[in-house]
VEXDREN-2710 file (C-alpha; in Angstrom, 1 decimal):
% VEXDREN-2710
k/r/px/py/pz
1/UNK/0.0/0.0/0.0
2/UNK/1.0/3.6/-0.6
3/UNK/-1.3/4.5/2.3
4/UNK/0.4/4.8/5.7
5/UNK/-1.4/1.9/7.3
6/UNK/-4.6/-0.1/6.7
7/UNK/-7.9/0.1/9.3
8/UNK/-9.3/-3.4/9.9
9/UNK/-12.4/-4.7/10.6
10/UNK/-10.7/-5.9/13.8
11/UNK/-12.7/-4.7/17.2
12/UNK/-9.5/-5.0/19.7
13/UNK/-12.1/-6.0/22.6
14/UNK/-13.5/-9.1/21.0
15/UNK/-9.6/-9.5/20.2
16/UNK/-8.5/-9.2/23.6
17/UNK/-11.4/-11.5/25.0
18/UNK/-10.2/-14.5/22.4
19/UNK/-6.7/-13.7/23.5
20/UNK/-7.4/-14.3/26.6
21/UNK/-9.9/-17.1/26.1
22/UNK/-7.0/-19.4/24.7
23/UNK/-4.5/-18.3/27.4
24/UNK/-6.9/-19.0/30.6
25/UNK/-7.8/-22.3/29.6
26/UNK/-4.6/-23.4/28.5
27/UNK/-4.3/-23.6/24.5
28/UNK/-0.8/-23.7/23.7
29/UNK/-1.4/-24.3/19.9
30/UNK/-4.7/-23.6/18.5
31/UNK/-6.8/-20.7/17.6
32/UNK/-9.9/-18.7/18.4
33/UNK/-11.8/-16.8/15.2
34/UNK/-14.6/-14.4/15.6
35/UNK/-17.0/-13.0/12.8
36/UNK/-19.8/-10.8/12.6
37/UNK/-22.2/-13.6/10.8
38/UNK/-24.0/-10.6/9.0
39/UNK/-21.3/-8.8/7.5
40/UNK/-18.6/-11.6/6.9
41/UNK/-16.1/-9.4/9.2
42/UNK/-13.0/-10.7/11.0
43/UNK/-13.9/-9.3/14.4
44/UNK/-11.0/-11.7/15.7
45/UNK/-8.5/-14.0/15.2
46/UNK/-6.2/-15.1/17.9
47/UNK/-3.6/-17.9/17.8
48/UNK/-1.0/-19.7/20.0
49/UNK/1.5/-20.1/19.9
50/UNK/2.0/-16.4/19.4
51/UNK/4.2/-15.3/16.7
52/UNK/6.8/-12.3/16.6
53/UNK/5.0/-9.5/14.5
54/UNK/8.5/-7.8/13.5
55/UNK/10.2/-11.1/12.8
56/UNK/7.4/-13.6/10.8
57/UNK/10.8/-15.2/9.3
58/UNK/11.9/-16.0/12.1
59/UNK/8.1/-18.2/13.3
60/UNK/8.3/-19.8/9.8
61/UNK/10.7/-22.1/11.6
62/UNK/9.2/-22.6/14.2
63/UNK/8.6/-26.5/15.3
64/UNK/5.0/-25.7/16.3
65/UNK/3.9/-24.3/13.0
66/UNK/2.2/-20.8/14.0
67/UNK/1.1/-20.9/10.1
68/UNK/-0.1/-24.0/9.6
69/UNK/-4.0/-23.2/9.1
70/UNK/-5.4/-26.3/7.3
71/UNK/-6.5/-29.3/10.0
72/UNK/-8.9/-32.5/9.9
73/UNK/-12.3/-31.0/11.0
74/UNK/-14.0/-33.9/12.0
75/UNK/-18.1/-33.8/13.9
76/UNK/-18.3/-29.9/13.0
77/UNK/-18.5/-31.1/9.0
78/UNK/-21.9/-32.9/10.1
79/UNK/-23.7/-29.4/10.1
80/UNK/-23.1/-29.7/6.6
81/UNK/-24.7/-33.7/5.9
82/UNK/-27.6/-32.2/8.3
83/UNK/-28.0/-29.2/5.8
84/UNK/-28.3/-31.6/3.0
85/UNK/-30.9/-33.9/4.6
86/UNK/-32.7/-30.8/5.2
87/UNK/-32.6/-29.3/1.6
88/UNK/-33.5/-33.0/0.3
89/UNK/-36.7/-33.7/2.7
90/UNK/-34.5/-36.4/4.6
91/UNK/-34.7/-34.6/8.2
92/UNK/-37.3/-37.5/9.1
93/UNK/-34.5/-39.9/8.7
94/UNK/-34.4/-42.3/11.5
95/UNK/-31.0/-45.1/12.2
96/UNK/-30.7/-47.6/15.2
97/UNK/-27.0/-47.1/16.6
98/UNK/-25.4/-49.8/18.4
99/UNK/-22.5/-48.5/18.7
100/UNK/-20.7/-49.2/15.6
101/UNK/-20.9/-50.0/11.8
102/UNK/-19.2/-52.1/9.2
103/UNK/-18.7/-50.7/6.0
104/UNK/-16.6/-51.9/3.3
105/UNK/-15.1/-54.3/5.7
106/UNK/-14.2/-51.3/7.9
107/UNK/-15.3/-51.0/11.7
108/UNK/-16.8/-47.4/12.6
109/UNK/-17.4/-46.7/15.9
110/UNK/-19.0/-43.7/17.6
111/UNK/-16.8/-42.2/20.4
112/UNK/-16.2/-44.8/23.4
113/UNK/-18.6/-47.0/21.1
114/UNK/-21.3/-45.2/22.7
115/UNK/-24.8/-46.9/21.7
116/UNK/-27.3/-44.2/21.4
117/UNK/-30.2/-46.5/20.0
118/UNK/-32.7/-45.0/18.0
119/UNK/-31.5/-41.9/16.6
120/UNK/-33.8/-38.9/15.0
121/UNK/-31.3/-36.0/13.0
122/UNK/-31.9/-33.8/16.3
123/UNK/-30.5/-36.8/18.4
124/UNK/-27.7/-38.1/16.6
125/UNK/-26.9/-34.1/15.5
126/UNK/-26.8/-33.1/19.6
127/UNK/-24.9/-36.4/20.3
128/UNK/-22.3/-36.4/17.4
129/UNK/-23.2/-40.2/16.6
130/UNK/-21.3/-41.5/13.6
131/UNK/-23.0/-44.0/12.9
132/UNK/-26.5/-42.1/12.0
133/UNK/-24.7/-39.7/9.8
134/UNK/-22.5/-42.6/7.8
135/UNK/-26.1/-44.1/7.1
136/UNK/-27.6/-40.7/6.0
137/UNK/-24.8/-39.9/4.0
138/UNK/-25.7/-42.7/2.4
139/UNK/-28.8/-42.5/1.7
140/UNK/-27.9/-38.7/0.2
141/UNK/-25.2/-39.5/-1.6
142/UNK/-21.4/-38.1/-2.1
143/UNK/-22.3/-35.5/-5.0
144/UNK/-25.2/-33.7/-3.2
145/UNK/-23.4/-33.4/-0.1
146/UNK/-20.2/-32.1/-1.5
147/UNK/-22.3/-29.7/-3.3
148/UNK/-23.6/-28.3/-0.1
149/UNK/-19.8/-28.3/1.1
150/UNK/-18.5/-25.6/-1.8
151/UNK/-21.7/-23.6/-1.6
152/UNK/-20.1/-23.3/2.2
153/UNK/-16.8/-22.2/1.4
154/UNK/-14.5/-25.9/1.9
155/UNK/-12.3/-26.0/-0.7
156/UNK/-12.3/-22.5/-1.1
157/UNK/-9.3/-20.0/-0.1
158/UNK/-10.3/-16.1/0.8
159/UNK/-8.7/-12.9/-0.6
160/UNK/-7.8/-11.3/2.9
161/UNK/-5.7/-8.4/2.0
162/UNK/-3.6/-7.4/-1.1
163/UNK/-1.7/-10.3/-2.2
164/UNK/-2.9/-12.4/1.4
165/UNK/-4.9/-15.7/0.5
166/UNK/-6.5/-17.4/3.5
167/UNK/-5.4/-21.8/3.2
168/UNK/-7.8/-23.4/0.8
169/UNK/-7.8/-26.2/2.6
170/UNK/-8.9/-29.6/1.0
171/UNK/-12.5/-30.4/-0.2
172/UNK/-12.5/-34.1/-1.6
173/UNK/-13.4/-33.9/-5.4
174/UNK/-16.4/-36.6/-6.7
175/UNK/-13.6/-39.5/-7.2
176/UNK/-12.5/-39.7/-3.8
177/UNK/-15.3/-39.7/-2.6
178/UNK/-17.3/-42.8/-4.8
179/UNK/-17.2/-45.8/-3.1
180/UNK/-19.3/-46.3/0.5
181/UNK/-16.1/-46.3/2.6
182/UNK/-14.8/-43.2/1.4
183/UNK/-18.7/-41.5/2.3
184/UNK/-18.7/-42.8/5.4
185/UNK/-15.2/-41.3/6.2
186/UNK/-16.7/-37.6/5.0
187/UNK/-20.0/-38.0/6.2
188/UNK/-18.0/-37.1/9.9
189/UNK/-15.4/-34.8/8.8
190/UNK/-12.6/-37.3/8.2
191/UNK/-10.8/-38.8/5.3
192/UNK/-9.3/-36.2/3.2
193/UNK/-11.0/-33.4/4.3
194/UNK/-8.9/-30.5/6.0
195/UNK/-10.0/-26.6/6.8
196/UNK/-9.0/-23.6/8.4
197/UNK/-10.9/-22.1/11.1
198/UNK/-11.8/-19.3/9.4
199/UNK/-13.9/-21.6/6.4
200/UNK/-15.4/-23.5/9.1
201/UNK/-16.6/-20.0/10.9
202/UNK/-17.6/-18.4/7.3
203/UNK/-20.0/-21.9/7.0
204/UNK/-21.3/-21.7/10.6
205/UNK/-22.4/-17.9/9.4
206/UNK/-24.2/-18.9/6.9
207/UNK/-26.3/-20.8/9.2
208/UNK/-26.5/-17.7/11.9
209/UNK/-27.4/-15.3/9.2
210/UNK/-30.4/-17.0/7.6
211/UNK/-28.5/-18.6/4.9
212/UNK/-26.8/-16.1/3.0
213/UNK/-23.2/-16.9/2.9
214/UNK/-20.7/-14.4/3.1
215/UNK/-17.1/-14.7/2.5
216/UNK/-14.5/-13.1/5.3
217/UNK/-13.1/-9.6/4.9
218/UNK/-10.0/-8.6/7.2
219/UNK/-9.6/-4.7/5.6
220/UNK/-12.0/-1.6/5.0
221/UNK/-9.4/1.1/4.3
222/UNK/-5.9/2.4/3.5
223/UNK/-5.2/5.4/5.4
224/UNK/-2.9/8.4/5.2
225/UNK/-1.0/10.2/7.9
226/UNK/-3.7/12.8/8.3
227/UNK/-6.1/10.7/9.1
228/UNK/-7.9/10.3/5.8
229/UNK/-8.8/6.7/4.5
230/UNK/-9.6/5.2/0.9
231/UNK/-12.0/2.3/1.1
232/UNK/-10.7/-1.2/-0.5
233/UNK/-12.2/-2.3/-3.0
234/UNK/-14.4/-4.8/-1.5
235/UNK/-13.0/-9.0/-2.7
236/UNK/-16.0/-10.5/-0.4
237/UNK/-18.2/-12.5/-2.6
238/UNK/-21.7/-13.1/-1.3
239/UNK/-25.0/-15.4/-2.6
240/UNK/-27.7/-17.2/-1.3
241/UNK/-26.6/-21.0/-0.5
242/UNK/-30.0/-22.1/1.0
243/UNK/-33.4/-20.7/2.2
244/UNK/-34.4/-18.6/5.3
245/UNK/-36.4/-21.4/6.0
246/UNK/-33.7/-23.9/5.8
247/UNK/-31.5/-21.7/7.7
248/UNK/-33.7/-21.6/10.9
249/UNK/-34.5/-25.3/11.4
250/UNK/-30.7/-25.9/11.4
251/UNK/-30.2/-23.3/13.9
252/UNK/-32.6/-24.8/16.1
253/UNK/-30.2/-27.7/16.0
254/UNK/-27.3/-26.1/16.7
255/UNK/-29.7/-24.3/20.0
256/UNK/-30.7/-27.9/20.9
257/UNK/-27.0/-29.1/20.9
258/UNK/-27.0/-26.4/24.2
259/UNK/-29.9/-29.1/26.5
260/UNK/-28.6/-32.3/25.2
261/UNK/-25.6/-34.1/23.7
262/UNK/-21.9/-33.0/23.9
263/UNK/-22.2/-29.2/23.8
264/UNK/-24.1/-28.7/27.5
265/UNK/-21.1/-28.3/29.9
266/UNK/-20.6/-24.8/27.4
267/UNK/-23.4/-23.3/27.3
268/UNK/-23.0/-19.9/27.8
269/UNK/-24.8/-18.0/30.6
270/UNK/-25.6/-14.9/29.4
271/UNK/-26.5/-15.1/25.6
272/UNK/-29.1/-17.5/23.3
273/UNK/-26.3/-19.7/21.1
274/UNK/-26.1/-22.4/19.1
275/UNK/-22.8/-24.8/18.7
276/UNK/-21.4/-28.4/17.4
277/UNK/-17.9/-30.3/19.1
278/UNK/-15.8/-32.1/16.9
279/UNK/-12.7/-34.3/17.8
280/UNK/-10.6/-35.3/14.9
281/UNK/-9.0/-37.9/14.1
282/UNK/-5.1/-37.1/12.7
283/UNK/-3.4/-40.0/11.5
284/UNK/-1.1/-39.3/13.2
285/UNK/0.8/-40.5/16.8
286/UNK/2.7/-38.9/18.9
287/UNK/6.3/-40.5/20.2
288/UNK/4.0/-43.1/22.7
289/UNK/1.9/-44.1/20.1
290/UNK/-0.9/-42.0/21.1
291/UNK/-3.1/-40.7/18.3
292/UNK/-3.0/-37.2/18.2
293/UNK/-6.4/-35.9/17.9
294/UNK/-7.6/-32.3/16.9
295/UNK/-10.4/-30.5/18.9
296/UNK/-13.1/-27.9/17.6
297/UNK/-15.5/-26.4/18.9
298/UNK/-17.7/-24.3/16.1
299/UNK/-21.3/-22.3/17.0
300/UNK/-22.7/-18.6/17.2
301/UNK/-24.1/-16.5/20.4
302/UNK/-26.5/-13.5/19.5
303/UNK/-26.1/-10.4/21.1
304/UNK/-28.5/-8.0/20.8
305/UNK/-29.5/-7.6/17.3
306/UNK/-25.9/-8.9/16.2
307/UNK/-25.3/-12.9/15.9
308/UNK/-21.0/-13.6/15.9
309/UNK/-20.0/-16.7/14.9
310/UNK/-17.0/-18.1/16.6
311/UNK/-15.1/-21.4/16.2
312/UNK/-11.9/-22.6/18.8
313/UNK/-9.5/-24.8/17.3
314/UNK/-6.7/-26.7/19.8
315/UNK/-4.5/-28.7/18.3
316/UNK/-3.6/-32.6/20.1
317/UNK/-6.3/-32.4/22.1
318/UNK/-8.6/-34.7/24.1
319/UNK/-12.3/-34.1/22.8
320/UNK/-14.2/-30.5/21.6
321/UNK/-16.4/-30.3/24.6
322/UNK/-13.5/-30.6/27.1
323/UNK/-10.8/-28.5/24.9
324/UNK/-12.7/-26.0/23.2
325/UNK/-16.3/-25.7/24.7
326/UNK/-15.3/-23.6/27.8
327/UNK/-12.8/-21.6/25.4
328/UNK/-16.5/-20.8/23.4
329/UNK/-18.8/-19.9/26.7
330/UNK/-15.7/-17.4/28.4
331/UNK/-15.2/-15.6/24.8
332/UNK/-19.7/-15.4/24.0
333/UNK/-20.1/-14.3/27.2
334/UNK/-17.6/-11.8/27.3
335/UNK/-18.8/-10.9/23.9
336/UNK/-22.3/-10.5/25.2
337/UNK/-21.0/-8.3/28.6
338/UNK/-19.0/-5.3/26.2
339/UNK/-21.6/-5.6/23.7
340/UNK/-25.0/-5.7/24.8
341/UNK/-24.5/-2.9/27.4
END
């Protein structure tokens, strides 16, 4: 820029409050994201470990990847299955879990092989259960629910700032996708599949805002010494990726998640808000042999007349309710306390 600086759609309370979030409950690597689900605006975006400002070269190197952006998602990609049943008329689907399901010759298990027995979409939605969402992603099949995916931003990477591109992130194409194993390894955010927090936040918006989605924007305007300030020319793309109508039932899932299932424990106190946990499978072990898991925990609180969207990423963690889930209650509350004054 020729400017002097650059104004952001930053708000360095919200900022602070995620900052602080992450340190208080102990996220050493991970991240906290904040939007304003109307607008698309980065209201925050905090990460640990922190990074030296005046030296990035230097946190390029460093072993615990301050950069790396792109993760396994895991139980927060079933917002997007449930989106689908509901745009195809399947949110009547109904699936017995015992606790686990051969497919393909391959054993999936929901977590602690947890049988939840008869399962409705709210049920198995509020309980995360694996084994209702591998048979509805069946029954939907791979193309319609990776179509729902890209009109949600996976796959896609965001225009930030002159010449800054947000991490694509991975969105399995048709062929990886085709046989029943492969489903079954999407249907719950695994497999191939990797995003950022920030795509995962601009899908939850979608959800929060009636079901325009909006991609993220980071800068409003250049500004000169004197004060004065040239807009940017605005890179967010916006469009309609499913009804008003559509919006609102899934919402009310995302509320229920809050009286049953694995989001409870973070409810927050002082604001109506809606959420999903996810814990992730890696690949990946750790020098015992552990497998290192990722945590999420993705939802919005509504404040006022303003809905944010925040998602809290922790990297090796133990499950998204544990990890994450008080990370989301402290930073909507806090939100709610500075902003609905």
């Amino acid at each position: 820029y020729s400017k002097k600086g650059i104004r952001l759609t930053v708000d360095s309370e919200i900022q602070r409050i995620s900052e602080n979030a992450l340190h208080l409950y102990g996220v050493e690597k991970g991240a906290a994201v904040v939007l304003d689900a109307e607008t698309g605006e980065i209201k925050a975006m905090a990460s640990a470990p922190v990074f030296n400002q005046n030296d990035i070269g230097e946190s390029l190197e460093d072993e615990n990847s301050p950069f790396l952006n792109a993760y396994s998602v895991g139980s927060v990609f079933k917002l997007v299955v449930a989106l689908t049943a509901i745009k195809e008329g399947k949110e009547d689907f109904t699936s017995y879990c015992n606790g686990s399901l051969e497919i393909s010759g391959t054993r999936f298990a929901c977590s602690d092989s947890s049988s939840h027995g008869q399962m409705n979409l709210r049920k198995a939605f509020a309980y995360s259960c694996n084994t209702y969402f591998i048979r509805l992603a069946l029954e939907l099949g791979s193309e319609k629910i990776l179509r729902t995916a890209e009109n949600l931003g996976f796959g896609k990477s965001f225009l930030l700032a002159d010449g800054f591109y947000s991490s694509a992130g991975k969105l399995p194409d048709l062929s990886e996708v085709m046989t029943d194993g492969m489903l079954a390894n999407l249907s719950f955010g695994q497999g191939g599949l990797l995003a950022t927090p920030l795509q995962v936040a601009s899908c939850y918006s979608a959800v929060a805002n009636g079901g325009e989605y909006i991609s993220p924007k980071l800068v409003i305007s250049a500004v000169d010494s004197d004060g004065s300030e040239e807009r940017m020319k605005d890179s967010q793309y916006k469009y309609r990726a499913f009804s008003s109508e559509e919006s609102e039932k899934m919402k009310e899932l995302l509320i229920n998640n809050f009286k049953e299932g694995t989001c409870v424990s973070a409810k927050p106190d002082k604001c109506v808000a809606g959420g999903k946990t996810s814990t992730a499978e890696t690949g990946m072990k750790d020098e015992k042999g552990r497998e290192i898991l990722h945590s999420w925990f993705a939802g919005f609180a509504e404040c006022g007349d303003d809905f944010y969207t925040i998602v809290v990423f922790k990297e090796d963690g133990v499950s998204g309710g544990k990890d994450c889930g008080p990370v989301f209650h402290e930073i909507a509350d806090r939100i709610s306390e500075v902003k609905c004054k």
